[in-house]
NUDRENMI-150265 format. One record per atom (N, C-alpha, C, CB): residue number from 0; residue in one letter; atom name; x, z, y. Coordinates in nm, 2 decimals, decimal comma, m for minus. Glycine has a CB too. Layout:
BEGIN
R;NUM;a;CA;X;Z;Y
...
This chain:
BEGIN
R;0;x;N;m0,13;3,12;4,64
R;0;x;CA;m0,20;3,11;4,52
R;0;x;C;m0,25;2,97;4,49
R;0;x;CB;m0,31;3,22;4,52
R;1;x;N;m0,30;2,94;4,61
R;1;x;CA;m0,39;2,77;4,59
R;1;x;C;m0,28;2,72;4,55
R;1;x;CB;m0,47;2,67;4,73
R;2;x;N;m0,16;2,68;4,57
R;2;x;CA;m0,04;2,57;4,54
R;2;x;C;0,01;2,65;4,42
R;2;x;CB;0,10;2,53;4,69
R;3;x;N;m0,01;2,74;4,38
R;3;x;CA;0,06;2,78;4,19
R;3;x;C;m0,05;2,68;4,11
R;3;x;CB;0,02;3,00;4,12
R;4;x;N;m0,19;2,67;4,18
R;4;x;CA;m0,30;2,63;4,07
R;4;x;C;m0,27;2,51;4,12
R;4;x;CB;m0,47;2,69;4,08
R;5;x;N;m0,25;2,46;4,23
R;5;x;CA;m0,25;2,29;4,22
R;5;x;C;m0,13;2,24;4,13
R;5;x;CB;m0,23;2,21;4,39
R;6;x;N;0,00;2,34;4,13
R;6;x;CA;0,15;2,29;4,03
R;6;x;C;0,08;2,34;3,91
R;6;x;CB;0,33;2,39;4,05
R;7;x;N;0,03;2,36;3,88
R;7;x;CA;m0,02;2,43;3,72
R;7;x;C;m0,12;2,32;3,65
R;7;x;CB;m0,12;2,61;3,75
R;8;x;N;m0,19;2,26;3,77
R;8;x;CA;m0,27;2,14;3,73
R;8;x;C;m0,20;2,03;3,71
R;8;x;CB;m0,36;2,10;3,82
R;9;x;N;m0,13;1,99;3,81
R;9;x;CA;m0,02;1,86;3,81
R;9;x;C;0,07;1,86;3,68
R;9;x;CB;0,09;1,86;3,95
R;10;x;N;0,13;1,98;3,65
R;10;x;CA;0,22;2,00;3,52
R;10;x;C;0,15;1,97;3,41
R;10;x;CB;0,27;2,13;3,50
R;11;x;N;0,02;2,00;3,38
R;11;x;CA;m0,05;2,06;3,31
R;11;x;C;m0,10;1,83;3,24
R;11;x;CB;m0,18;2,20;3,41
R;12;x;N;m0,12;1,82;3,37
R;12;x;CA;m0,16;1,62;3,36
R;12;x;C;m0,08;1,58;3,37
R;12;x;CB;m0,25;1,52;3,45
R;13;x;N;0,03;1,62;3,36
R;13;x;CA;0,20;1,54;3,32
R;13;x;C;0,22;1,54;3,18
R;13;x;CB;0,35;1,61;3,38
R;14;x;N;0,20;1,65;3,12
R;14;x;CA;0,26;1,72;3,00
R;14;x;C;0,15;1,60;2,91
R;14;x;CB;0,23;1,95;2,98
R;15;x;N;0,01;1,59;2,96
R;15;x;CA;m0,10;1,53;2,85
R;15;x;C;m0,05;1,39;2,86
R;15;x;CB;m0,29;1,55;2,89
R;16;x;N;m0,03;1,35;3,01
R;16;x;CA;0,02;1,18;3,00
R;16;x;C;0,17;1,18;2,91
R;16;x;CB;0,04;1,09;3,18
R;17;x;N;0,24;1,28;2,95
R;17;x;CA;0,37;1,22;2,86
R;17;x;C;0,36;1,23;2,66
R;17;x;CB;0,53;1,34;2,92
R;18;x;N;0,27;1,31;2,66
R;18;x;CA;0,23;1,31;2,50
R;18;x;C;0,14;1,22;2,47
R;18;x;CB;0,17;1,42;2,45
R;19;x;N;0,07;1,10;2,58
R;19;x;CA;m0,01;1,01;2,57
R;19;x;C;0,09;0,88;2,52
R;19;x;CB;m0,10;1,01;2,72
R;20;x;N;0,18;0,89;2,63
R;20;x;CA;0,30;0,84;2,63
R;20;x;C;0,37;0,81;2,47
R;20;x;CB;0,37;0,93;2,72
R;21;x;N;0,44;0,91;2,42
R;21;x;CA;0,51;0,96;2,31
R;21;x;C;0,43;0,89;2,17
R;21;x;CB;0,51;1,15;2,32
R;22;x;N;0,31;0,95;2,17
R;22;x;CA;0,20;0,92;2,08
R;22;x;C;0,18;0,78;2,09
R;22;x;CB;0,08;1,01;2,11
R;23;x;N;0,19;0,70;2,21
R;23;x;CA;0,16;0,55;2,23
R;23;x;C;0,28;0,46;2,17
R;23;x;CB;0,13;0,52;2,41
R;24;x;N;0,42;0,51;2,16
R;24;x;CA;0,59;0,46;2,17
R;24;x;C;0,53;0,40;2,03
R;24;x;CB;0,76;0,61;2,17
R;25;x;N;0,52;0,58;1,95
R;25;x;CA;0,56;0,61;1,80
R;25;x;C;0,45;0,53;1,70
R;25;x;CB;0,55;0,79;1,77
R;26;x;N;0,32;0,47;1,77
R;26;x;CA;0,24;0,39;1,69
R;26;x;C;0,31;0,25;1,69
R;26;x;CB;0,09;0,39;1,74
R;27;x;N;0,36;0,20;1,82
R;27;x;CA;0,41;0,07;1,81
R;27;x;C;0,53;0,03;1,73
R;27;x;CB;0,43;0,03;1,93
R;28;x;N;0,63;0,16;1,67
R;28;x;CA;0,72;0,15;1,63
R;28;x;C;0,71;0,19;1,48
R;28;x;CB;0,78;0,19;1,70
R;29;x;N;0,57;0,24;1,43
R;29;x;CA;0,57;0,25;1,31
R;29;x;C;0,57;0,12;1,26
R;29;x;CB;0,48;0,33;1,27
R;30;x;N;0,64;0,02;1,08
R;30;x;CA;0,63;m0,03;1,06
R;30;x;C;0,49;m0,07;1,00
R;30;x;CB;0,71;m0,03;1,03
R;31;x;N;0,38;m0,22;1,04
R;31;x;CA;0,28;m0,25;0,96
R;31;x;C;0,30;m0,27;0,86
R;31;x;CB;0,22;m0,34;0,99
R;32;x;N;0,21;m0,22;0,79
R;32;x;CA;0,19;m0,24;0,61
R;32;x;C;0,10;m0,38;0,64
R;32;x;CB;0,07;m0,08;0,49
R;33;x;N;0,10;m0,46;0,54
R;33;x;CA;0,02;m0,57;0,48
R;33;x;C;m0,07;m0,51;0,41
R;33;x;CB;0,09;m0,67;0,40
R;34;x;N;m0,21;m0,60;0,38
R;34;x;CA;m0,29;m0,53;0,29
R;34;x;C;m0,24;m0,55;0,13
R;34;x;CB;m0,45;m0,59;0,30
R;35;x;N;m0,28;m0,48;0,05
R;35;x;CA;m0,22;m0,48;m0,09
R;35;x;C;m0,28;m0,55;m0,13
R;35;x;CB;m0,22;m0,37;m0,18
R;36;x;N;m0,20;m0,71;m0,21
R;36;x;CA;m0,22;m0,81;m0,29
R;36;x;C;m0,26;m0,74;m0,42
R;36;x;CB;m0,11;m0,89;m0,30
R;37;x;N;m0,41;m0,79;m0,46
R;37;x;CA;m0,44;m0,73;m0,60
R;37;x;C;m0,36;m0,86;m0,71
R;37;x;CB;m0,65;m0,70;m0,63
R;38;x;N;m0,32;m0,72;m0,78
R;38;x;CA;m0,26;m0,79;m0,93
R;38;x;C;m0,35;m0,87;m1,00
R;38;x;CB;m0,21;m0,68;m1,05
R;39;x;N;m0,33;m0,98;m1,10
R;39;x;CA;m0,42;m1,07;m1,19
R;39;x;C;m0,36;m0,95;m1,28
R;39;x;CB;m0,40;m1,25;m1,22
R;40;x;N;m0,52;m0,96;m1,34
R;40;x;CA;m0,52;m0,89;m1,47
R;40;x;C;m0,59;m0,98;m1,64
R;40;x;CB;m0,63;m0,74;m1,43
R;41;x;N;m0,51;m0,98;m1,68
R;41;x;CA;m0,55;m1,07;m1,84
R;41;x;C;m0,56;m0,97;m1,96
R;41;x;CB;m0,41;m1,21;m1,91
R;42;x;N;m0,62;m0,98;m2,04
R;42;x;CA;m0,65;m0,94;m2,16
R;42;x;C;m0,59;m0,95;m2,26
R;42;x;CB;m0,74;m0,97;m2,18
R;43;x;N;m0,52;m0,88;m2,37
R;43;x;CA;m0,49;m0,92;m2,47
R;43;x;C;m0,55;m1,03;m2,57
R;43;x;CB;m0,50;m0,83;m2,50
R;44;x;N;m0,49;m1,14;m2,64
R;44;x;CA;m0,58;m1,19;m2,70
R;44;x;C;m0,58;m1,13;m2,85
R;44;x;CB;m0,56;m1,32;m2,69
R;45;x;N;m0,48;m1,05;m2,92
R;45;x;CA;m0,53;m0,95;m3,01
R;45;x;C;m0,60;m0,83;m2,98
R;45;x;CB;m0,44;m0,91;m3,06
R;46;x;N;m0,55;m0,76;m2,90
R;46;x;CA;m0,64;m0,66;m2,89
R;46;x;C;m0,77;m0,61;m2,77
R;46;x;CB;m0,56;m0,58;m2,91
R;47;x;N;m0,75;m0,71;m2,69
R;47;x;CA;m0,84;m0,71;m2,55
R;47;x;C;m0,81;m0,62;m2,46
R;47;x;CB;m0,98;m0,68;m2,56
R;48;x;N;m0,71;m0,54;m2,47
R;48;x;CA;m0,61;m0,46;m2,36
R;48;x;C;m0,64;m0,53;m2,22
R;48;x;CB;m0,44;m0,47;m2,40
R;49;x;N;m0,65;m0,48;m2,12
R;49;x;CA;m0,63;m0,54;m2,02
R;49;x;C;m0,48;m0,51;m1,94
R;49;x;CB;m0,75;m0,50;m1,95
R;50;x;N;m0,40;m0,57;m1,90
R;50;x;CA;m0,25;m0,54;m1,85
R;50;x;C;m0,24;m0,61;m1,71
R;50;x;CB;m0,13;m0,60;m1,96
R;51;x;N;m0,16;m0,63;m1,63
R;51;x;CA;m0,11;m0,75;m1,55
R;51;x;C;m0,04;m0,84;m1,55
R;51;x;CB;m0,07;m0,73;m1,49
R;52;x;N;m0,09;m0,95;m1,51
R;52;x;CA;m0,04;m1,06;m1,57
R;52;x;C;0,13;m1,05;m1,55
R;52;x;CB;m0,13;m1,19;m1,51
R;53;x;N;0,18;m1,02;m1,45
R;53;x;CA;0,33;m0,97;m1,45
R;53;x;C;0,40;m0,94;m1,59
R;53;x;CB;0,33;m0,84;m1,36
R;54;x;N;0,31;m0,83;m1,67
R;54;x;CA;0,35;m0,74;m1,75
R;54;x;C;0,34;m0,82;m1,89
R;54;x;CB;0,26;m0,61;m1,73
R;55;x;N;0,24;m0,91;m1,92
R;55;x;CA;0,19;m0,97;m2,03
R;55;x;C;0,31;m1,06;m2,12
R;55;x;CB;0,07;m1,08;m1,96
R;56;x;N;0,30;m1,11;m2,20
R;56;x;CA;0,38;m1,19;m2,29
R;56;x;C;0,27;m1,31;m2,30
R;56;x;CB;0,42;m1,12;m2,44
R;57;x;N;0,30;m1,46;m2,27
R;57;x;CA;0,22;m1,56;m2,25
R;57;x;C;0,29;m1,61;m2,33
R;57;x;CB;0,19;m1,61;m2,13
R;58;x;N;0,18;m1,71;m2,42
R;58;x;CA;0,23;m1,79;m2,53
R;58;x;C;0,12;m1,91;m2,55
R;58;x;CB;0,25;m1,69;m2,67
R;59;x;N;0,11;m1,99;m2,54
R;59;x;CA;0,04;m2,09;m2,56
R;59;x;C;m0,10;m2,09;m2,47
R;59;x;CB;0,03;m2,09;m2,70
R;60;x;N;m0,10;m2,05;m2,34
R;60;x;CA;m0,21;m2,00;m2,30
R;60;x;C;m0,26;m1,90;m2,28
R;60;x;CB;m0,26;m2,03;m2,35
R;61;x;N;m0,23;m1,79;m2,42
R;61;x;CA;m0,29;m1,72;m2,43
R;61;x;C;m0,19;m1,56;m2,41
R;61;x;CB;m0,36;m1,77;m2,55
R;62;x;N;m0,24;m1,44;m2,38
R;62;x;CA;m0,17;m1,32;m2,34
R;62;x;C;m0,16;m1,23;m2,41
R;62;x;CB;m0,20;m1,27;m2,25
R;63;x;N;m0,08;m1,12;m2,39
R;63;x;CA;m0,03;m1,01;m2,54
R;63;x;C;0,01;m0,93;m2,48
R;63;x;CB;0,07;m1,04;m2,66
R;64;x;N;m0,03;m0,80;m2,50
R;64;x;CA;0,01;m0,67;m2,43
R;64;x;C;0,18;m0,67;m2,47
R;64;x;CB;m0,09;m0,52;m2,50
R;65;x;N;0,26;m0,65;m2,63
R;65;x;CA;0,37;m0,69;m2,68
R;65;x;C;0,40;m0,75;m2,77
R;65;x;CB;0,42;m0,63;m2,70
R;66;x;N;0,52;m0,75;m2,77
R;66;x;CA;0,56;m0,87;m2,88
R;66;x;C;0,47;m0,84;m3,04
R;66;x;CB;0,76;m0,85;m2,92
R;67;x;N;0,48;m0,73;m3,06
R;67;x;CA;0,40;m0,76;m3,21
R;67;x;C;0,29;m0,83;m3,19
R;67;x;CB;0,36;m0,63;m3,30
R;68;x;N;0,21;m0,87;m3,14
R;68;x;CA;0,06;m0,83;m3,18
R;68;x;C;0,11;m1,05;m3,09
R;68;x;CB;m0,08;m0,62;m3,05
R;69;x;N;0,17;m1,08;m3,00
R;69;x;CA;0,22;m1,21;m2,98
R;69;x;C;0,28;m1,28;m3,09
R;69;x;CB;0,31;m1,20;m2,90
R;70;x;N;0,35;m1,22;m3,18
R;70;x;CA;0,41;m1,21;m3,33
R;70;x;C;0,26;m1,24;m3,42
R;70;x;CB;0,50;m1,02;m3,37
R;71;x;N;0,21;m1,15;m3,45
R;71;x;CA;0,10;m1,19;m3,52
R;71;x;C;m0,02;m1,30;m3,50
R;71;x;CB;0,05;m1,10;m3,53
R;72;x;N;m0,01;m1,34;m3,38
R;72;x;CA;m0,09;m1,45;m3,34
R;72;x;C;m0,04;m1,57;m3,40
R;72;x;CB;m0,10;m1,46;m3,18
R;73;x;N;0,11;m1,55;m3,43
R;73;x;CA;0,18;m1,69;m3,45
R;73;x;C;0,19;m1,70;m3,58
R;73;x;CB;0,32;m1,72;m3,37
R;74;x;N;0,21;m1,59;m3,62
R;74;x;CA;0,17;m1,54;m3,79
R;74;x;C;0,06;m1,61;m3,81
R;74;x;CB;0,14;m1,38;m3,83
R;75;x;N;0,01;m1,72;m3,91
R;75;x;CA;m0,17;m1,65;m3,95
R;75;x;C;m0,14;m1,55;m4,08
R;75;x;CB;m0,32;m1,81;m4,03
């Protein structure tokens, strides 16, 4: 009976180190994320929209959610 409980212990602290193990592989092999670069954000200069500057229509400086309202700036 003593040597079922000592194999039942030993199994028992194998099973935790090999999932210590497994759990240790699978973090090193997940890919790192970078932190997220915040977008510049600009304003419409007709309407004060806020957009990203990615997204914007730039024209003399100045930014435009779309073409119309970029259109009408150049309009007077």
């Amino acid at each position: 009976m003593k040597y079922i409980l000592v194999l039942v212990v030993v199994w028992v602290g194998y099973q935790l180190w090999r999932r210590a193990r497994i759990a240790e592989q699978a973090a090193q092999e997940r890919p790192r994320r970078d932190p997220a670069v915040p977008m510049v954000m600009v304003a419409c200069a007709h309407c004060g929209t806020h957009l990203p500057q990615t997204d914007a229509l730039a024209l003399d400086g100045a930014f435009f959610c779309n073409a119309d309202h970029r259109d009408r700036h150049v309009r007077p």
